[in-house]
N, C-alpha and C positions, 0 to 999 in steps of 0.2 A: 477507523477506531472511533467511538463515542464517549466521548467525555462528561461526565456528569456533573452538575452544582452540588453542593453542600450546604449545610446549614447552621447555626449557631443555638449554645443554649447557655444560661448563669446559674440555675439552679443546681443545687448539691454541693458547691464548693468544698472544695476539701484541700488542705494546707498541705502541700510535698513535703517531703522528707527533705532534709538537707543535701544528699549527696542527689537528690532527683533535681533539685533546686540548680546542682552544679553541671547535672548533665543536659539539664536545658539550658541555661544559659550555654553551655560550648555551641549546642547544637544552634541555637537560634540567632545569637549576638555578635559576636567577634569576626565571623567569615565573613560576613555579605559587605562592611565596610574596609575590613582591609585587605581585602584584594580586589577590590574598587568595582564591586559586580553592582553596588548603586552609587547614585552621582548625591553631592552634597544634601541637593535639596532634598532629595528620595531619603536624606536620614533624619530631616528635622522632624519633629516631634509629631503624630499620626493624629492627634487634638489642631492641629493646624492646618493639616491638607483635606482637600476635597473624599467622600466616596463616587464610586462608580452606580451611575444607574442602571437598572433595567432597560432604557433605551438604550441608552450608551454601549448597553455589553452586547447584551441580544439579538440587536438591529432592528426591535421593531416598535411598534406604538408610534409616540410623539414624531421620530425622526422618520417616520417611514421603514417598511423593509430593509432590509438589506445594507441600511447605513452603519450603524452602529456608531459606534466608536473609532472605528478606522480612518473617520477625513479628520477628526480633530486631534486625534491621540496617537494614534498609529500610521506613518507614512510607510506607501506602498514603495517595495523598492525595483531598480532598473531594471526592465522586462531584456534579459537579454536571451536569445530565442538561440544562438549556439553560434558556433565560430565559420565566418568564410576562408578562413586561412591560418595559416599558424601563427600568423601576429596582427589579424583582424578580428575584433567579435562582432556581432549582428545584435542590435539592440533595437526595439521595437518602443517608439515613442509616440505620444497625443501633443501635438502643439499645442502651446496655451494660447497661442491667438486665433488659432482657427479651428481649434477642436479635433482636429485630421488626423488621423494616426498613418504615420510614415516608420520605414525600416532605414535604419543608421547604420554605415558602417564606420566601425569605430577602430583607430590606430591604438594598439596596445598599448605602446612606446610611451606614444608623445600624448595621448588621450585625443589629437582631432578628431572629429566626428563630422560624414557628412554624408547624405539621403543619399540612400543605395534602391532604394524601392518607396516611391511616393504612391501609395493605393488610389487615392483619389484622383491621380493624373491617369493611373493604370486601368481603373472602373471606367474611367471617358471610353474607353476602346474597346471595352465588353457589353455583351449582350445584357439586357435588364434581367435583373434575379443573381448576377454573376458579381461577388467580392470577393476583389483579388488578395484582402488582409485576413481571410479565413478559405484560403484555397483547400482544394480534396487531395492535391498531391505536388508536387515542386520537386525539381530535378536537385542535385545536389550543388550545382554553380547557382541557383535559384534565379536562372533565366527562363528557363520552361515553365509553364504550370496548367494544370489542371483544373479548371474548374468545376460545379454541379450546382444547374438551374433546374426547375423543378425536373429533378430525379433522370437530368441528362447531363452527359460529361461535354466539356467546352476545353478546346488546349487555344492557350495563350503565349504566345514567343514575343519576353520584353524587348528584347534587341530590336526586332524587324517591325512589331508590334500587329505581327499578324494572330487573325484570330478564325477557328475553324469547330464546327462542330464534328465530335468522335461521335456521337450517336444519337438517335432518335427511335427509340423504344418505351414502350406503356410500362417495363420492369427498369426497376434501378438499380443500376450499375454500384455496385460494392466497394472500397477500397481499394484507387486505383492507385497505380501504385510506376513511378518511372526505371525503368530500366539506368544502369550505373552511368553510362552514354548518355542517356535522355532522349533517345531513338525511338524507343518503345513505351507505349502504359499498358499494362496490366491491369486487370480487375474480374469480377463473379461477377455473372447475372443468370437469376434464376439456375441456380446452382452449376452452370459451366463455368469456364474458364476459358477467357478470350485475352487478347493483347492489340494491340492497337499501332501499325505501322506509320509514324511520324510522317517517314519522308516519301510514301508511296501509297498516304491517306486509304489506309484499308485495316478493317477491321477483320480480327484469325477467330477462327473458333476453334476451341481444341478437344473440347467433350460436349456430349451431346444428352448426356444419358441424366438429367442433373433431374431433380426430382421433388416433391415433398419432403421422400427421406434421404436422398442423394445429393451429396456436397463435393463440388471439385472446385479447391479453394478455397472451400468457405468452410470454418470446423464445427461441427457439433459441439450441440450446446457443454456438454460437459470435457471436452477439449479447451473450447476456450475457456472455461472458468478457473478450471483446475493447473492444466497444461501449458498451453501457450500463453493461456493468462488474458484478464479482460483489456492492457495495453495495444494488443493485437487486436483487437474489435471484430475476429471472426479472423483474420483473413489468414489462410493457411497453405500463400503461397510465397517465393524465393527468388530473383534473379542470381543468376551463377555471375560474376565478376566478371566476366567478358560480353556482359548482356545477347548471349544468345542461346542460353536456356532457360526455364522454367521447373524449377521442383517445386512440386505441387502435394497437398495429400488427397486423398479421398475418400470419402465418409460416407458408410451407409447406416443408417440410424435403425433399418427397418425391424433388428431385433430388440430395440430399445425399447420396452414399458412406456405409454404414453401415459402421463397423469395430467388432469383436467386444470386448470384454475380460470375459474369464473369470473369476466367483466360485469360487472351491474348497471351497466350502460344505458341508456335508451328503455323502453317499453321493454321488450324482448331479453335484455343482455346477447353478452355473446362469449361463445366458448372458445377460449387458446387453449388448443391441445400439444404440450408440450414434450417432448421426447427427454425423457431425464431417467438415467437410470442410478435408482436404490442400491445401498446394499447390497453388494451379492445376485444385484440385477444382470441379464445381459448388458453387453457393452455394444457402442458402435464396430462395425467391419471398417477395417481405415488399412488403403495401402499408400505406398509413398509413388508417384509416376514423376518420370523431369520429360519436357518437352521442349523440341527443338522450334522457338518461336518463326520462322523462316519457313520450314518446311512439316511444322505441324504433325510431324512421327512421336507418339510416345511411348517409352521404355519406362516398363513397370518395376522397378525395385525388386528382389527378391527375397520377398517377404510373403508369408503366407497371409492372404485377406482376411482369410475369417479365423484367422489363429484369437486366443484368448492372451493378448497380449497389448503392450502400447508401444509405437512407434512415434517419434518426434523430433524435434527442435533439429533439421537438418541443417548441417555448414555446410556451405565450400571451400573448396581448395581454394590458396589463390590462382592458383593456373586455371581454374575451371575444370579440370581433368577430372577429378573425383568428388564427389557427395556423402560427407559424411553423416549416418542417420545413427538415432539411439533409438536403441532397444530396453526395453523392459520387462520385465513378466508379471504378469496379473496379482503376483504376490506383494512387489515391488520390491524386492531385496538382492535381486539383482539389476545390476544395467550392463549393456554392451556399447560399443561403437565397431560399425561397420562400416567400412570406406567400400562406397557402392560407384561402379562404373555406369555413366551416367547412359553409355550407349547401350551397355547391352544386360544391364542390371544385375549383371557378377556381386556379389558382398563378399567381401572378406573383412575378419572380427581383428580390431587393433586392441581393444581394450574390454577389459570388464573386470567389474568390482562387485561384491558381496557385501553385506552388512547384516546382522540375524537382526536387527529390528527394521530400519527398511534405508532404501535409497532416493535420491532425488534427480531429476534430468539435469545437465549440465546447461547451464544456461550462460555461463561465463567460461567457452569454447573459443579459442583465438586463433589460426592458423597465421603462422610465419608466411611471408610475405616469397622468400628466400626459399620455401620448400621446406629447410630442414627439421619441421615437427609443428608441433601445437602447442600451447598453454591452456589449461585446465584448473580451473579451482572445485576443489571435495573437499570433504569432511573424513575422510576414508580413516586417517588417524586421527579422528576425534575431535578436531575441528577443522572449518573450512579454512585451507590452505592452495598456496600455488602450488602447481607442479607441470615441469617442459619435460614433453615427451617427443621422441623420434615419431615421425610417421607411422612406422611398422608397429607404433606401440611400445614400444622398450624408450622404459622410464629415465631419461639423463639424468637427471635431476631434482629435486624438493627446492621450491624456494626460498620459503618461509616457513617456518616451523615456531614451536610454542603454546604455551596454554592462552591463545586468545584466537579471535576467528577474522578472516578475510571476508570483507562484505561483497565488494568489487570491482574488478579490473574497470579501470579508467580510460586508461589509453596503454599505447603499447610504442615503446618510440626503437623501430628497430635499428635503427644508423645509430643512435647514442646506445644500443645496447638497456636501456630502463623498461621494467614494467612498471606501472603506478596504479596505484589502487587505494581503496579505502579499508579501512578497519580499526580494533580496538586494540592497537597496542597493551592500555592501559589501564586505565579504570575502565568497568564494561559501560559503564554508562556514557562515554566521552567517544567519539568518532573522528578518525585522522585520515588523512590526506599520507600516502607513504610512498617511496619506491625502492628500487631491487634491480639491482642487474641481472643479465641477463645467467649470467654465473654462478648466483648465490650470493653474489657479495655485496657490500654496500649498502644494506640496509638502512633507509632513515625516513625519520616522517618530518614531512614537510610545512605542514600547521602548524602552528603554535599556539598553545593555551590550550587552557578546556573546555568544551564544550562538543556540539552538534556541529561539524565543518560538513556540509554539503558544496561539492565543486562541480564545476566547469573547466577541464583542459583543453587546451589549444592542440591540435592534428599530433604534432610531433615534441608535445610536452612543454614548449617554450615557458608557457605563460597557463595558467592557470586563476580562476575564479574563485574566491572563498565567500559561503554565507555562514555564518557561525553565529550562533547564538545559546546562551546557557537558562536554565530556568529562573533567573535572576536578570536577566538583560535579553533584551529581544534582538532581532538579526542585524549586523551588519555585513556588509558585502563591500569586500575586496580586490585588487585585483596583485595577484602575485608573478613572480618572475622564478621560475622550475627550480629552482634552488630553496626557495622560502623569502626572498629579499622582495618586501613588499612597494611595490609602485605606487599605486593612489588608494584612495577609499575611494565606493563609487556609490555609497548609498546608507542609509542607516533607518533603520524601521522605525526606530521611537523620536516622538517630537517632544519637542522640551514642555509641553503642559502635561506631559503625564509624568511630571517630576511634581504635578503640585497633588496627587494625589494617594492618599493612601495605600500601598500595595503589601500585597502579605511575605512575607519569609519565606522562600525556599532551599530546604536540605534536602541532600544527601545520604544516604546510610544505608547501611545493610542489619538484618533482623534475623537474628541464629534460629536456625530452622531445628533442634537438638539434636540433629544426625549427621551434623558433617555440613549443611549448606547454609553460608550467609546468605540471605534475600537479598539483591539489588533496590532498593525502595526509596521513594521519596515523599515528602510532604509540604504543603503549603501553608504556612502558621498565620495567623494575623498579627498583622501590621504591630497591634499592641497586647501581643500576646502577655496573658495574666496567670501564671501557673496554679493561681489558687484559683481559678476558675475553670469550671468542667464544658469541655467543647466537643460537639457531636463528630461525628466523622464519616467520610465518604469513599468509599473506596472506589477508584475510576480505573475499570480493568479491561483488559479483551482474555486474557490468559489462555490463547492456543498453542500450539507446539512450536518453539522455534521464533516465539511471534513475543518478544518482550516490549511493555511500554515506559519504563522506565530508561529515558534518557535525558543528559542532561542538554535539555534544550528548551527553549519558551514555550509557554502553556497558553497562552494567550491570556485575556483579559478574566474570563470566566471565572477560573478560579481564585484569583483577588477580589473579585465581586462578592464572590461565599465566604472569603476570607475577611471580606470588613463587616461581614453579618454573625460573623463568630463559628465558619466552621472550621476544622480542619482537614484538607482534601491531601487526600493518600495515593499510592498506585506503589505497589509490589509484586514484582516476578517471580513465580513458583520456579522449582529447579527445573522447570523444565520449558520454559522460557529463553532459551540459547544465551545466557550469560554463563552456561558452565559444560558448553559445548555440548557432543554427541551422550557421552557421559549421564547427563543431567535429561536432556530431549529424549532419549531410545531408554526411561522408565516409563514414557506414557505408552510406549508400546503395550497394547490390546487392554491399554488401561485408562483413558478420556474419561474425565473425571474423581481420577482418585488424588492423582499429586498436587491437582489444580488447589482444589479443596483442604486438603491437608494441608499444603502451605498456606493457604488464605486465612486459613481456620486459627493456627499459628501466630500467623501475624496480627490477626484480630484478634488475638489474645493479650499479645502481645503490648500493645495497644490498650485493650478495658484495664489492663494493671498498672497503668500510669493515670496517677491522681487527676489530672488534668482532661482526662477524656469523660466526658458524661458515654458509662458503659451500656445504657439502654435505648441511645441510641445512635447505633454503628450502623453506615445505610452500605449500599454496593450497588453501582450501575455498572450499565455494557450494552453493548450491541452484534449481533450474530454471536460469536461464540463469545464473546462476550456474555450477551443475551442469557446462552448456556449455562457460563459460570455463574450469575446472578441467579438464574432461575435452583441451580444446584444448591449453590450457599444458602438460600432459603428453606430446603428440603432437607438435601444431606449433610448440611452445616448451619441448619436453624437455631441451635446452640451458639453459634460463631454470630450471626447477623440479625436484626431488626427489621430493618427495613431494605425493600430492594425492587429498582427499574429494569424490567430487562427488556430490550429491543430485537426484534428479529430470530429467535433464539431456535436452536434446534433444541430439544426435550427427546430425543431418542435417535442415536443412532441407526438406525436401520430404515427412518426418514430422509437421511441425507447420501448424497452422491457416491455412488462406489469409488470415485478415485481416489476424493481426497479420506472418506472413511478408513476404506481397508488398507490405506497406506499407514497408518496408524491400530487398528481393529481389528485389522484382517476381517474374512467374510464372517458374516452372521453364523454359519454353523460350522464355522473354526473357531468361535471362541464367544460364547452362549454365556459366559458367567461375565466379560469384560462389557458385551453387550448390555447385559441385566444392571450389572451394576454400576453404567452410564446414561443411563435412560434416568429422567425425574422423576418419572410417576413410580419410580422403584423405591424413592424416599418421601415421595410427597404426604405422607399419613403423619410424618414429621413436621409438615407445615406448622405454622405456628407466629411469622410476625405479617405483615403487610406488603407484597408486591403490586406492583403495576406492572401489566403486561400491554405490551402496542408490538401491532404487526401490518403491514401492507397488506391488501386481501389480494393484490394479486404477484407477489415476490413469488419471482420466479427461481431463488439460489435456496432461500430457506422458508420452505413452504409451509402459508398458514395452518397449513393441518397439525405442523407440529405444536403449537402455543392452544389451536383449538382440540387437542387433545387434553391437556393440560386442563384449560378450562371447562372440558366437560367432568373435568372429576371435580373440579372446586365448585361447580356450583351444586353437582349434585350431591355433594356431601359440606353443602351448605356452608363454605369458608368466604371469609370475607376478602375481597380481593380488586383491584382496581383494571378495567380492562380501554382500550380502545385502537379498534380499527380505521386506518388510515383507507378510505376507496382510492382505487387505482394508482395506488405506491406499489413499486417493489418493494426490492431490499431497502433500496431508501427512501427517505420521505420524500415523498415529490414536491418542488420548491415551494407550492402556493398553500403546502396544507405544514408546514417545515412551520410557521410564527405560532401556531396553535399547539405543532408538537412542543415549541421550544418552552410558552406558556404552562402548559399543562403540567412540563416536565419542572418547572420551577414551584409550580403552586404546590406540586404533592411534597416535597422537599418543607417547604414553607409553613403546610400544614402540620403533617408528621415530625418535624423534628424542632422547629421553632414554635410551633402550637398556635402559629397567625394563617389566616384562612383571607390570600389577598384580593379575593374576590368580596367579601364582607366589607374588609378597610376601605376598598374602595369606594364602595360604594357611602360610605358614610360621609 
């Protein structure tokens, strides 16, 4: 998500009305001091503290890259990298005396701490090019590991401190990956699928056929983006629990539409020819195979290859007995699960579910330890909830139920009977920590206060991690005991000099959409907010399906920076933003771009009718669909907005991905009027205030062709417009061209809505 600055303006002042007088003051005053979400000093008088600089915020200029404000205002808090045990966690620290970054393991209990993995002792015994404090793979005791020196694998045994090359090949070996034992490594090269025998130093190869367009292991591009998600970094293989199979998929891309994008590289350039498929494009051929690592047999699933359909996110059993695969169908409004027998690739169907707008793969899938069934979280009645199912599929149970959604499953402690998990009891904007027996019963959340709780649980629940932070106070980190009875504090984000500085007011609220939907939204007021004075506004949005950015949690420094220059920085969720469950999300269905806008349009109405907003200029940033919504609100809601950044943006459906598209649009000529009237250039003759458009020329998710469409109609019908391409960015900015985005992005803010042009000032 991209976050934009704002700006300030004093011109126009206009005096409130008295009962607006009263609804600012609730909103702005009385909250942030008594429930103590600022510290004393943070309330003396905003004429007496420091502003935030441009270095300070941005990280760049004066202090260098990258610094910001983070070594003197914001402290980094405890890198703790996950738990060895159920009342050890693994904390990753830099000595101050020698600079060394070492692994701590630390006692819950009693808090002692003492080096569990020293890297620079561990680096003495590896080969040069090999660091052990960013290994490619580590067994689960994190004795084993894995290394990768240029583009070959090294296995490293801390115990014995033996050290052994797995391979010596011109191709590089892919995400490898240890077997549950630590017997085995797994990984892709050059599209097979190999494994790596520890104790009898041989390397298996299991497919041969691996290709240009042929992946075994490794997924196609628009599997990982969409499906398994870019967390998985391609890799589209599974050890079964008893480390002695492999479920693997496999990808043929060869009916996939290639589309070009150009490097401008060198004399020459050079062409990546990319396998992506549009709209209503073919899809890749993808079957599901598990292979027995030992003796190298593979049993193909019984799934058709070239069906027009999608297969994924396989579990196992805990016995290893069976493999459970989901099914989908190209429409995506059904899903299945087929518990498939791993020898001899039998399927039989335990579940499926329906929904007339569409479905999602199960990705918070838990099998019982015990045999007796699964846990599953869906949306099936409207919002995401738990539910334990028998094996065969027959439903025991609902866990949770109610008008709020399940984010998810945590851990699963089956001896005490608890599942734990995250969600929004409460205000949709606030995030909890909760659990639930195994029963139904018992219900309780675990957090306390409001805000953003991000955790870390312990194996079997014991003990638990809190980082919590609200839009008013930044994170602290906790450490808790399963119940909620807190142990120690083990970190705190803010240092006491950012009490001597200015920062602006953050609320809460929701904005009556007049059909039945409050908006979830927030705003950042200035520090010395003046309601006789009129303040620009910026609306900082992504507004995809399901994808809301409204929560309450720290924003960072940014938008205080806009806040002591006089803007006021906004973000509101259309209904269809998952704060009003399926309900609200399944109206975009074959509709992207209409509720987006509609609500936006609303709230920026909402908005120019209170005295205190300078109403000609209301700006809106974003990036990817972001991007979208900005580029929209300029065209189809150029009435609604002024000014507008969009980054990365799609401008027509039928440019972007079949998966995630027709999960939402269905194909292009199932639905020709939803397509038409989500596409920009269907409202761009409505243009009318000032965008900036930037794209990567060579983004590979959301391709410059969409924004250089856009632009060939603005120039050619002669609209004024701000453009600029980033060489050799993707989707995002690549680090060393990021200070010039961050610049450019601040100066157009600067110029357009405070009417200072900080290249001029400077220079004088």
């Amino acid at each position: 998500m991209f976050r934009a600055p704002g700006v300030n303006s004093t011109a126009g002042a206009v005096s409130p009305e008295p009962k607006m007088q009263e609804f600012v003051r609730y909103l702005t005053i009385p909250c942030l001091a008594c429930f103590g979400l600022v510290s004393p000093a943070a309330q003396a008088p905003s004429s007496a503290r420091k502003n935030l600089t441009y270095e300070q915020v941005f990280g760049v200029g004066e202090r260098g890259r990258g610094m910001g404000a983070e070594s003197e205002l914001m402290a980094g808090l405890p890198e703790v990298v996950g738990w060895l045990d159920d009342g050890t966690y693994l904390e990753s620290r830099v000595d101050p005396t020698d600079k060394k970054s070492r692994l701590y393991a630390v006692d819950a209990a009693g808090g002692m701490a003492k080096v569990y993995r020293d890297y620079a002792d561990m680096n003495k015994a590896l080969p040069p090019g090999c660091d052990s404090s960013r290994p490619a793979a580590e067994s689960v005791d994190r004795v084993r590991y894995v290394l990768d020196s240029k583009d070959d694998l090294y296995y490293f045994n801390y115990d014995t401190r033996v050290v052994h090359r797995l391979t010596a090949n011109p191709a590089r070996e892919q995400n490898p990956r240890f077997s549950p034992d630590g017997r085995w490594v797994a990984y892709t090269r050059n599209g097979n699928l190999f494994a790596y025998d520890l104790q009898n130093l041989v390397e298996h190869q299991y497919t041969t056929d691996g290709s240009d367009t042929v992946y075994n292991g490794y997924a196609s591009w628009v599997y990982y983006e969409e499906i398994l998600e870019r967390a998985s970094n391609y890799a589209a293989f599974w050890w079964s629990p008893d480390s002695t199979k492999l479920a693997f998929m496999r990808f043929d891309d060869s009916p996939v539409p290639v589309f070009p994008i150009y490097h401008a590289d060198g004399q020459h350039g050079e062409l990546e020819k990319q396998r992506y498929p549009k709209a209503g494009d073919p899809n890749p051929h993808v079957s599901m195979g598990v292979v027995g690592v030992a003796e190298g047999r593979i049993s193909w699933m019984d799934f058709e290859a070239r069906a027009d359909h999608y297969i994924a996110w396989p579990f196992w059993t805990a016995d290893s007995r069976a493999l459970v695969v989901q099914w989908m169908n190209r429409g995506q409004d059904t899903i299945r699960l087929f518990s498939c027998d791993p020898a001899s690739g039998k399927k039989q169907q335990v579940l499926e579910q329906q929904q007339p707008s569409w479905v999602t793969f199960f990705e918070d899938l838990y099998f019982l330890e015990n045999g007796s069934g699964f846990l599953v979280r869906s949306d099936v009645d409207g919002w995401n909830h738990l539910y334990l199912y028998g094996l065969d599929g027959s439903l025991k149970r609902q866990l949770t139920t109610g008008g709020w959604p399940v984010d998810s499953i945590e851990a699963v402690d089956e001896a005490g009977g608890y599942v734990y998990f995250t969600g929004h009891p409460g205000k949709p904007w606030d995030t909890q920590l909760m659990r639930v027996r195994m029963d139904g019963t018992g219900l309780e959340q675990l957090t306390q206060g409001e805000g953003t709780h991000r955790v870390r649980i312990s194996p079997r629940g014991t003990y638990f991690i809190d980082t919590v932070s609200t839009l008013n106070a930044p994170a602290i980190m906790s450490l808790f005991r399963s119940g909620g009875a807190v142990i120690r504090r083990l970190g705190d984000a803010k240092k006491p000099a950012l009490d001597e500085y200015a920062l602006g007011k953050a609320e809460l609220f929701t904005i009556p959409s007049g059909d039945g939907f409050d908006l979830p939204a927030y705003w950042l007021l200035p520090a010395d907010f003046d309601p006789s004075r009129r303040y620009p506004v910026i609306f900082s949005i992504y507004g995809g399906p399901d994808a809301g950015t409204v929560q309450n949690s720290w924003l960072g420094l940014r938008p205080h920076y806009w806040a002591q220059k006089g803007v006021i920085t906004v973000s509101v969720d259309h209904r269809g933003g998952g704060g009003f469950g399926k309900k609200g999300t399944a109206l975009m269905h074959r509709n992207l771009g209409k509720w987006e806008l509609t609500d936006l349009c609303t709230a920026a109405g909402w908005l120019r009718s209170k005295p205190f907003v300078a109403s000609d200029k209301v700006g809106i940033t974003g990036a990817s669909y972001g991007g979208y919504a900005t580029l929209m609100a300029l065209t189809r809601g150029a009435d609604c907005f002024d000014f507008g950044q969009a980054g990365s943006a799609v401008t027509d459906w039928k440019l972007y991905d079949s998966v995630y598209t027709e999960r939402y649009m269905d194909k292009p000529d199932e639905n020709q009027e939803g397509y038409k009237n989500g596409a920009v250039l269907t409202w761009i003759d409505r243009y009318k205030g000032l965008l900036r458009i930037t794209h990567g020329d060579i983004d590979d998710n959301v391709h410059m062709q969409n924004s250089t469409q856009v632009v060939e109609w603005l120039t050619s019908h002669d609209k004024r417009f701000e453009l600029m391409i980033y060489p050799d960015s993707r989707h995002g900015i690549k680090a060393s061209e990021r200070p010039h985005y961050m610049r450019e992005s601040h100066d157009f803010w600067m110029r357009n809505l405070l009417g200072i042009d900080p290249a001029a000032s400077k220079s004088k």
